[in-house]
N, C-alpha and C positions, 0 to 999 in steps of 0.2 A: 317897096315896089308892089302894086296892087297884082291881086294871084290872077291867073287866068280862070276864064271861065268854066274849064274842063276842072281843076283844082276847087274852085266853089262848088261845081256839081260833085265833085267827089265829095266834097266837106259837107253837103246835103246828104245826100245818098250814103253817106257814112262809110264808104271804100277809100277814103285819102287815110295815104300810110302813115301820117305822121300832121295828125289836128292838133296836138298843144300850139305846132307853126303856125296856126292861122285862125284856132279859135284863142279867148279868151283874151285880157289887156295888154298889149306891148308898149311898153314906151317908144316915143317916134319922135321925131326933128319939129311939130306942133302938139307937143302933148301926148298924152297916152291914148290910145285908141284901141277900141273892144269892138270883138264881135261875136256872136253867140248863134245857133241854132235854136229857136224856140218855136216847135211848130205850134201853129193853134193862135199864137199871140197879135195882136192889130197893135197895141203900147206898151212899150217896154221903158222901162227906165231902171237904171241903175243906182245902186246903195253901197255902201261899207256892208261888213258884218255889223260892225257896229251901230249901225243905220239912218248914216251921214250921205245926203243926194250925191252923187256924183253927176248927173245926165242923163239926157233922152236917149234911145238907142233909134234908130230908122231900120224900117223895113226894105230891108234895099232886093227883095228877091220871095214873091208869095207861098215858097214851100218853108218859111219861117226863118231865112235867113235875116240878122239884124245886123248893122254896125254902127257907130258911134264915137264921139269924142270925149274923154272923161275929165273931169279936173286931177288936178294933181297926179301923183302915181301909183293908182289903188292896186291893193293885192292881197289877200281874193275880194270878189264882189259876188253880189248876189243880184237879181234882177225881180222887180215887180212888172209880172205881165197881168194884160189885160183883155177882154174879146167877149162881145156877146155880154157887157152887165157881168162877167163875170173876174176873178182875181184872184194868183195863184202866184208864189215866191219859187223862184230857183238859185238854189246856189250854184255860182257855175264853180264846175269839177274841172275846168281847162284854166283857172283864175288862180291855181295853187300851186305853188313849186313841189318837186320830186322829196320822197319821204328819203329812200335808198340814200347811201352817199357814196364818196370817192373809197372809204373805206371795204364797205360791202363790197364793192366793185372787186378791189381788190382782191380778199378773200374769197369771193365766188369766183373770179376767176382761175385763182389757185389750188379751189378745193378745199380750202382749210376752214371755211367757216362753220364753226360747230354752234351758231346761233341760229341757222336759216329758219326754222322757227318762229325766231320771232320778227323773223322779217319776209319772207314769202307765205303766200297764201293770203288769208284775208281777216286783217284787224284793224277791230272797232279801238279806235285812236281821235286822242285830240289834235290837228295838225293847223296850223296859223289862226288858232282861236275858233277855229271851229270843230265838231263832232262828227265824226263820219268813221267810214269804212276803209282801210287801205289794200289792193288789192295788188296782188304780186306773183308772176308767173315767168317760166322759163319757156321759152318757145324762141329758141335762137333762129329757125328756121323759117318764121312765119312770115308773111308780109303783112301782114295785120293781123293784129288782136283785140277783140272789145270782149267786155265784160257784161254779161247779161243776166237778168233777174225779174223778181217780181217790183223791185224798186223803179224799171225803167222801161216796165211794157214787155221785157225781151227783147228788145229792139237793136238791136247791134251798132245803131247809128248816134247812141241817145252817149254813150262812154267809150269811144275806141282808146285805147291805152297807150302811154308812151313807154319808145322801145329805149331801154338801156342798151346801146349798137354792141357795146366792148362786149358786155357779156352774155349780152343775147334775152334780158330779162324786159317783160313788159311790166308796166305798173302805173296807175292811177289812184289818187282818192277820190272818193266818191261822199260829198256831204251829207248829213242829215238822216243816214238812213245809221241803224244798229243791229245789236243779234239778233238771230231769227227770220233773217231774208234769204231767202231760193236765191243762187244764183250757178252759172257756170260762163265758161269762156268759149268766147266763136273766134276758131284760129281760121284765117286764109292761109294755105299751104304754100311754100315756094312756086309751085305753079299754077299760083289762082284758084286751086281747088276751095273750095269751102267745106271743112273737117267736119263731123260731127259734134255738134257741142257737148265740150270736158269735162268732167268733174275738175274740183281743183286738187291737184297731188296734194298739196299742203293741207286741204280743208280739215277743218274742228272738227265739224258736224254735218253728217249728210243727212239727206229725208229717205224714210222709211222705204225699203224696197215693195213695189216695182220702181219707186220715183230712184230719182238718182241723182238730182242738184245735187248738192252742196251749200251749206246753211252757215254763215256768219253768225259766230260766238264768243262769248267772253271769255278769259280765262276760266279755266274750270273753277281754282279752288281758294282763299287766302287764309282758312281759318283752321289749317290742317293740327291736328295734335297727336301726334306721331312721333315725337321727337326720343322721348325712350326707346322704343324698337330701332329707329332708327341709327340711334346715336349707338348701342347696343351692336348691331349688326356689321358697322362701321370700323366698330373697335376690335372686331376678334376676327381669326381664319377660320372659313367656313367649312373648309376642309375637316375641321378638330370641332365642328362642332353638329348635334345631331339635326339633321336634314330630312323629315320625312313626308314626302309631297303628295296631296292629293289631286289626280287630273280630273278637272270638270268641263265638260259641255256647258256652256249657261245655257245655252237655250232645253237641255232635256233632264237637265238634271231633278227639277220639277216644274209642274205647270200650276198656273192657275186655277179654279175652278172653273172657270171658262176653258182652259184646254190651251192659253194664251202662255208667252213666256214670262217671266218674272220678269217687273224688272228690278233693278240694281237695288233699291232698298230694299223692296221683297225679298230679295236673296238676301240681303244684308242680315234680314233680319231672322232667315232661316239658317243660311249657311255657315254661317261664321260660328254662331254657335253650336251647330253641328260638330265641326272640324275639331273646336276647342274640346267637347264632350268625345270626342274618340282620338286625341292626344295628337294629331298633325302639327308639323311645323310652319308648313306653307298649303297655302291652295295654287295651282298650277290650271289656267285657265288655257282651253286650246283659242284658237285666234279672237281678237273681240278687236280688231279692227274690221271698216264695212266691208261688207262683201255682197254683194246681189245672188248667189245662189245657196240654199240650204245647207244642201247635202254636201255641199264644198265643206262645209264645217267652219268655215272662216281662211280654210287656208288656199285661196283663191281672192285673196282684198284688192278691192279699186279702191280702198280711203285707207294708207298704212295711218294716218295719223288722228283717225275720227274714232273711237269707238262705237258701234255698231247701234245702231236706231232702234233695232229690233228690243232694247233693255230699257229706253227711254234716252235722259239726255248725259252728256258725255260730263254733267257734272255727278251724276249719280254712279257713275264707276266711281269716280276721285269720293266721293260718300265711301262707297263700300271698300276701297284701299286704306284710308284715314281708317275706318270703323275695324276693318282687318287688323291694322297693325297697335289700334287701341285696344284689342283683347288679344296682341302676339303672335297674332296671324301673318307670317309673309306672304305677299302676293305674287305668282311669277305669270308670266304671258308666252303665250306660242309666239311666234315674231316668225316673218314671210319674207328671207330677201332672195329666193331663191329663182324664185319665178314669178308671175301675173296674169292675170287673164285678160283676155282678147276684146274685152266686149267696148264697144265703139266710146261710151264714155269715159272710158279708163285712159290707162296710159300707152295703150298700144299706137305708134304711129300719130303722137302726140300732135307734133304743128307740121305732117302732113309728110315727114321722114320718119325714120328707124332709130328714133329720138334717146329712147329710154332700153331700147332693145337692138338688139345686130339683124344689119338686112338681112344677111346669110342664115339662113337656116337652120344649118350644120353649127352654128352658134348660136342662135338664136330665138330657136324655137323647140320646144322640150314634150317627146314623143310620147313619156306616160301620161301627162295631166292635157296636154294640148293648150298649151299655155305660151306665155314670151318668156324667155329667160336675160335678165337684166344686164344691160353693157357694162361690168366691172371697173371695165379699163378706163372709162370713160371718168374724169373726175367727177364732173357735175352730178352723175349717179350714183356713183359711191358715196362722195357727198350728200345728197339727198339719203339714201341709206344710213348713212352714218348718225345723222342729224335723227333721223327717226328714231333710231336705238337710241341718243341722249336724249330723247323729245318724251318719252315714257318713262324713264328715269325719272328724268325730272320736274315734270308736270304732272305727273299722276302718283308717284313716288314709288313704282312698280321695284322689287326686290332684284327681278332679274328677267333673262332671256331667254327662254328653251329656244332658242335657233333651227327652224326646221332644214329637213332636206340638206345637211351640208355636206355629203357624200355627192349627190348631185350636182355641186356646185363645185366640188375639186378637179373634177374628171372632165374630160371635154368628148372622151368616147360613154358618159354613163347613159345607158339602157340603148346603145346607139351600135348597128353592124358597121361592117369595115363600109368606107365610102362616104358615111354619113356623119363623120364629122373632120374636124381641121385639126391635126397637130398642131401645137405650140412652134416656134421659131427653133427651137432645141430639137426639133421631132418626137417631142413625149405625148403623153396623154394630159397631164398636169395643167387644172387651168391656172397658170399663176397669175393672172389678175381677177379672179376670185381670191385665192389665197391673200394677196396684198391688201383688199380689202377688209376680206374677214380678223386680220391683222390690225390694220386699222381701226375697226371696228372698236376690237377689244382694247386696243391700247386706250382710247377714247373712254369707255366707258370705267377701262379701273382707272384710269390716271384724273378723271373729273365726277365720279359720280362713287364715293366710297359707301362699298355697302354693298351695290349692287353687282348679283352674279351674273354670269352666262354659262349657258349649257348647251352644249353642240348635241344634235342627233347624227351621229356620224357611224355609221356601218361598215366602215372597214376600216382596213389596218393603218391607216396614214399615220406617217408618226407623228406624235409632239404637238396633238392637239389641246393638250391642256400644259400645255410648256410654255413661260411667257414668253410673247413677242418682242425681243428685244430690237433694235435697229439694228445690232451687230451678233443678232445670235443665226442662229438656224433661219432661212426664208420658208420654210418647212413649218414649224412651231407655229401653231394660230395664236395660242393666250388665251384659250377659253378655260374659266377655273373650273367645267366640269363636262364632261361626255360618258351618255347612256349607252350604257354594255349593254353593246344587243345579243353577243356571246352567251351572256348571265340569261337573259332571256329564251332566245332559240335552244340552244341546251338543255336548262335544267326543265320548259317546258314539254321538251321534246322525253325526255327522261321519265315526267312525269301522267304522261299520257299513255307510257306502257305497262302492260299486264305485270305486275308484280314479281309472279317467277321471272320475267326476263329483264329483267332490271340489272341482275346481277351482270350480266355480258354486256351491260352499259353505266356500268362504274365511271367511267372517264367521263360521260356527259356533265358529273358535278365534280368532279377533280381537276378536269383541264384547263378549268374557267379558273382557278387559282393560282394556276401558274401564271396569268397575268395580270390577276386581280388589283396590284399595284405600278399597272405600265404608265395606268393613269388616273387621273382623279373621277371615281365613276359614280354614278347612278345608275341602280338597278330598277329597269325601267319594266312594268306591267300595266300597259300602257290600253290606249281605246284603238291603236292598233289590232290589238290581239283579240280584239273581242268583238270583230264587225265582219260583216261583207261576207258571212260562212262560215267562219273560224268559230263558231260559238264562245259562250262565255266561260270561266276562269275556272270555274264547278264544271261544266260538261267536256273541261280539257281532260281532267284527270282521269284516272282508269276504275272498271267497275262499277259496282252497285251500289245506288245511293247512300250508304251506307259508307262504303270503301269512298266513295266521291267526295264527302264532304269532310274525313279522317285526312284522307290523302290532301286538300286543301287545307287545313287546317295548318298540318305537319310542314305542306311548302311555306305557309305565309311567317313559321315561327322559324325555319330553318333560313328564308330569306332575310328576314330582323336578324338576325344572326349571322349573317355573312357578308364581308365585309364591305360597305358603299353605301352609298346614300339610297334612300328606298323613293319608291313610285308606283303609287298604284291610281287605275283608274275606277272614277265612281260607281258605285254598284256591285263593284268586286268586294268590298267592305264586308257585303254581308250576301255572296256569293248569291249573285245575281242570275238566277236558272237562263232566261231570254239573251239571247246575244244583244247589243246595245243598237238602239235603232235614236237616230239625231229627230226623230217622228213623234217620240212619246218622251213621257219622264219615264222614271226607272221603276220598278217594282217594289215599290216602297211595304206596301201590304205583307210582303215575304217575310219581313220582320215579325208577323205574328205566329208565323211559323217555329219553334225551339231549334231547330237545326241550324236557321238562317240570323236567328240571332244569338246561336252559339258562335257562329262564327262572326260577328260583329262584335261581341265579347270579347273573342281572341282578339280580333287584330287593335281592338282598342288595349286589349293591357302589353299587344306587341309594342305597338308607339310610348305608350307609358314606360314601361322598363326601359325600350331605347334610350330616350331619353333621361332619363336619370341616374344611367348605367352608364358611365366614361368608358370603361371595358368596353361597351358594345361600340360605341362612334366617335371617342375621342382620336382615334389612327384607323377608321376609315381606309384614307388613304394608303396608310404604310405601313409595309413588311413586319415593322415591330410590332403591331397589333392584333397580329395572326401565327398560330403556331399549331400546325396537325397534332392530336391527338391520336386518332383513328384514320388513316388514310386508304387503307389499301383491304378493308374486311368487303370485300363483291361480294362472295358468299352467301353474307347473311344481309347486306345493300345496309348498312351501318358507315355514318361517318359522322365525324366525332372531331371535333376542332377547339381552341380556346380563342377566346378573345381578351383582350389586355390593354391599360395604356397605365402611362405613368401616376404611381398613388393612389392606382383606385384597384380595389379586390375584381383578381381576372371572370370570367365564365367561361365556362364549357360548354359548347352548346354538342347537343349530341341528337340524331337521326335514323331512325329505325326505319324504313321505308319500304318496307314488306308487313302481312296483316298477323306475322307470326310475335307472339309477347316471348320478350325475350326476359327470362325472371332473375338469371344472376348473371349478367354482362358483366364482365371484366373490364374495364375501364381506366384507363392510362390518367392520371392527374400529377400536376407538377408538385405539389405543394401536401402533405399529411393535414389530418384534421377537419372540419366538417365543411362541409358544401350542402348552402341551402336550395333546395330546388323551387328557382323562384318564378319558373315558367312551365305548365306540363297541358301540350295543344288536347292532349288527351280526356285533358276534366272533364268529369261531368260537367258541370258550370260554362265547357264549351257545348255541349253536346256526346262528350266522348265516354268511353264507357270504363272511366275513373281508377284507372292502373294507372300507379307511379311508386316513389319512394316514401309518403308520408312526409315530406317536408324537407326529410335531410338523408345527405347519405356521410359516411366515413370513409375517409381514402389513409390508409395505411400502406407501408413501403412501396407508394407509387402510383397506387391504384387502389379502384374502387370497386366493391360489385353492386353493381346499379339494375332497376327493373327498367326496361326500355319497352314502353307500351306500344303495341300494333301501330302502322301508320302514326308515327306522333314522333315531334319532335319537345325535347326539353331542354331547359337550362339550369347551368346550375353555377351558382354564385359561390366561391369561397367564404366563407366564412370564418377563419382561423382555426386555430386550435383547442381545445376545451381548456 
């Protein structure tokens, strides 16, 4: 049946909801029949791909509508048009069957497809013998979708997309074009609105902010050689083994000579070997998905799955992860499901609904950042979430997940007065479809991707976040294998920032942080939190005079290597960074030629050293059995004094003076007679410090020891046997 006229005008005018019906070859009761939109064109004839005639096409309509009769049953075809002397090939993109199948179908509609991937968004694909782009987007709500770029003018008329109805997904291939093209999506809303054009949620590659396309790209990487670290990491519990994280800003950690950010090789070729020369296990990157505002820091992304323009191109992260884990470097990533920002080409109000986000506010919308907070419950989101955490996994071979904000994401009253949010169906405060998710999450990632960790930032007491998520355990229990003791942090900082004499009527601030020390599997996080926005840095926390400032830092960074959990520190605290951390500059790199600042770059390099090759220190991390008081209860003198332990490896004592008085014959509790080497003292000259300790070794006879415990300084001390 020939369409109506109003149907052609929309098929011109590029508004009909649904052009694969009416453009491009249908077989018919006289052969197959084409017809095609070519504006500009006076002749047109049609060809194979292969570039066998098939027919003339007629202009049957001067805003470049053609149609035409073909031989046989062509599919796809491409057209030679002609006008003005001049001659120009299209392949038509309405000539090609859907890439998606009944399968996809399925699983997106279930939620369960942990490939989305490699099937939404937009890949450069061979599909029926030809090269092109496939492009793929969720917009259940829209009445129309085209796809637009530098390949087709922008023009919204030139690719409107076919809607998969079940599941709400549009999609087209588009010929001829590859990586490296602009593009984004024009949604029509349920009510005819016309949205502002998308980024694509899926996208690789976006262009450099203020731009905000979205850029068609190849896989990142095929030639990765990683496989040791890998296969290494896979094989053992990360718990029992030593973990110690450096947090970096890419964009300030240094610049250019130009003032410009590195990009990804430049750091490759600075940082990594950095890292390796001051004993780190992993580099811990805060967000390096897009984001369009600075000072967000990343954690505000409209691209969760593009790495960030501002470094160059998204194969140059996949360089410096491969380059990471070929000199032992784990790589971890800040990761964002918590929230998103508002800004029109993100995902806010996607195809013209509260798509990706709840209308409601009171759920919806998240009062400290001024952000969307993401619909949980919704599969298709949590899907899209879930997909993203195995999308970095496993295409960039990232080690693991610091998970922001998930204290945020439990709560549905968090940072919210009475009124301003919804109880649960139960009348609690409990978001349990963030819960279910984040559950999900996890089970996904240990049960397909071995190796990789996750780490929740979670600040308060919920239980059982690093308890796996079974189907049948606790709904409670997330499965994240690690969460940062913000306890360990507020505490012993809090502790540390006061005047010496009064220390002692604040014993508990490092005492009580061990009575939960093993509730769960933690990281002790000294984080770019703590050193921004006013808080000063890590050096101007501590109490006293320059002097006392950098003894007293010294003494925390060797007493925190010493206490039980996985360590975190942020850059520039290495070698105690005087300026609070601004995302504006690099860091104070010059301070290093200062002896004080790289005493203490000294310390915390032979802290990570001993860590690691001390099983005592992190092989029981996690567990009770790895930790036994020595010295618990001396306020007095603000001495405390612990061992550390694991199976077949000689325990340490680590022992803490935290006043600026030398204490010359400390009495000293030790399990074992015989000698104990002292194989750490923050006090050395060689830190900075003013070189009191025991000469190497001490003797613990029936029990105990008399030990010099130097001003401000903490030491350790290694068993050694018996002579």
């Amino acid at each position: 049946m020939k369409p109506s006229q109003s149907a052609l005008n929309a098929l011109i005018d590029g508004t009909h909801s649904d052009p694969f019906s009416l453009l491009g070859p249908h077989a018919g009761p006289e052969g197959t029949f084409a017809r095609a939109v070519l504006p500009g064109a006076e002749e047109v004839s049609a060809f194979s791909l292969k570039g066998g005639a098939l027919g003339k096409l007629t202009r049957v309509d001067p805003r470049g509508l053609f149609e035409g009769t073909l031989r046989g049953q062509p599919k796809p075809v491409k057209y030679r048009c002609r006008a003005g002397g001049h001659e120009w090939w299209v392949t038509d993109a309405y000539s090609f069957g859907p890439v998606l199948g009944p399968v996809d179908d399925f699983l997106i509609a279930q939620g369960t497809h942990y490939r989305l991937f490699d099937k939404m968004g937009a890949h450069c694909i061979t599909h029926e013998g030809a090269s092109g782009v496939h492009f793929a987007v969720w917009a259940p709500n829209a009445r129309q979708v085209s796809v637009v770029g530098d390949f087709n003018d922008w023009n919204p008329a030139r690719h409107t997309m076919r809607n998969r109805v079940d599941i709400g997904v549009w999609e087209i291939f588009v010929p001829d074009i590859g990586p490296g093209r602009a593009y984004k999506y024009r949604i029509v809303g349920p009510d005819g609105t016309v949205q502002p054009l998308k980024a694509d949620p899926y996208a690789f590659a976006s262009e450099l902010r203020p731009k905000t396309a979205s850029l068609t790209a190849d896989p990142v990487k095929h030639d990765w050689g990683d496989e040791v670290h890998r296969r290494h990491w896979s094989s053992v519990d990360p718990r029992r083994e030593a973990i110690s994280i450096y947090e970096v800003h890419p964009g300030s950690w240094q610049r250019n000579e130009h003032g410009w950010f590195l990009t990804w090789d430049e750091m490759a070729e600075r940082l990594i070997p950095y890292v390796v020369e001051m004993g780190f296990t992993h580099i811990e990157f805060l967000p390096v998905s897009e984001h369009p505002y600075d000072p967000s820091w990343g954690y505000q992304t409209t691209g969760l799955f593009a790495p960030s323009a501002r470094f160059g191109g998204p194969e140059g992260f996949a360089r410096f992860v491969d380059g990471a884990h070929r000199a032992g470097i784990g790589v971890l990533i800040d990761w964002v499901p918590a929230h998103f920002p508002t800004d029109e080409h993100g995902l806010s109000r996607f195809d013209g609904t509260a798509l990706y986000e709840h209308e409601d506010p009171r759920l919806g919308f998240h009062p400290d950042w001024n952000t969307a907070i993401y619909n949980f419950g919704r599969r298709e989101v949590s899907s899209f979430l879930v997909n993203n955490a195995l999308f970095w996994a496993e295409r960039y071979h990232v080690d693991g997940l610091r998970v922001d904000a998930v204290a945020s994401m439990l709560y549905r009253d968090y940072s919210r007065e009475a009124g301003e949010w919804i109880p649960n169906p139960e009348g609690g405060r409990e978001n349990w479809e963030a819960v279910d998710f984040l559950r999900q999450m996890n089970r996904a990632i240990y049960g397909s991707q071995p190796g990789t960790i996750t780490i929740a930032e979670e600040s308060t007491a919920w239980p059982g976040v690093t308890l796996p998520a079974y189907d049948d355990g606790p709904r409670s229990n997330l499965g994240f294998g690690f969460k940062w003791n913000m306890g360990f942090m507020h505490d012993t900082l809090a502790y540390m920032g006061r005047d010496p004499v009064h220390r002692k009527f604040h014993h508990s601030d490092i005492t009580f942080g061990l009575m939960y020390a093993f509730a769960e599997n933690f990281v002790l996080p000294l984080s770019h939190d703590e050193v921004v926005h006013g808080k000063g840095s890590l050096l101007n926390k501590m109490s006293g005079d320059d002097w006392q400032k950098f003894a007293s830092l010294r003494a925390y960074y060797t007493f925190m290597w010493g206490y039980p959990g996985k360590k975190l520190l942020f850059m520039g605290q290495e070698f105690a960074q005087r300026r609070e951390w601004s995302e504006e500059r690099a860091l104070d790199w010059d301070l290093l030629d200062a002896p004080a600042h790289e005493g203490v770059r000294r310390l915390l390099r032979d802290c990570n050293r001993l860590y690691r090759t001390r099983p005592a220190l992190h092989a029981r991390d996690c567990e009770s059995e790895g930790f036994e008081w020595l010295v618990p209860d001396d306020a007095g003198a603000s001495v405390f004094a612990w061992l550390r332990k694991a199976p077949g490896a000689p325990p340490v004592a680590v022992i803490s003076n935290m006043t600026p008085a030398l204490h010359d014959h400390y009495r000293l509790p030790l399990p074992h007679d015989g000698q104990w080497r002292e194989v750490l003292n923050s006090d050395a000259e060689y830190y900075g410090g003013s070189g009191k300790g025991n000469r190497g070794m001490v003797t613990a006879e029936a029990g105990a020891a008399h030990v010099i415990l130097p001003p401000l300084a903490t030491i350790m001390l290694e068993y050694a046997g018996k002579d």
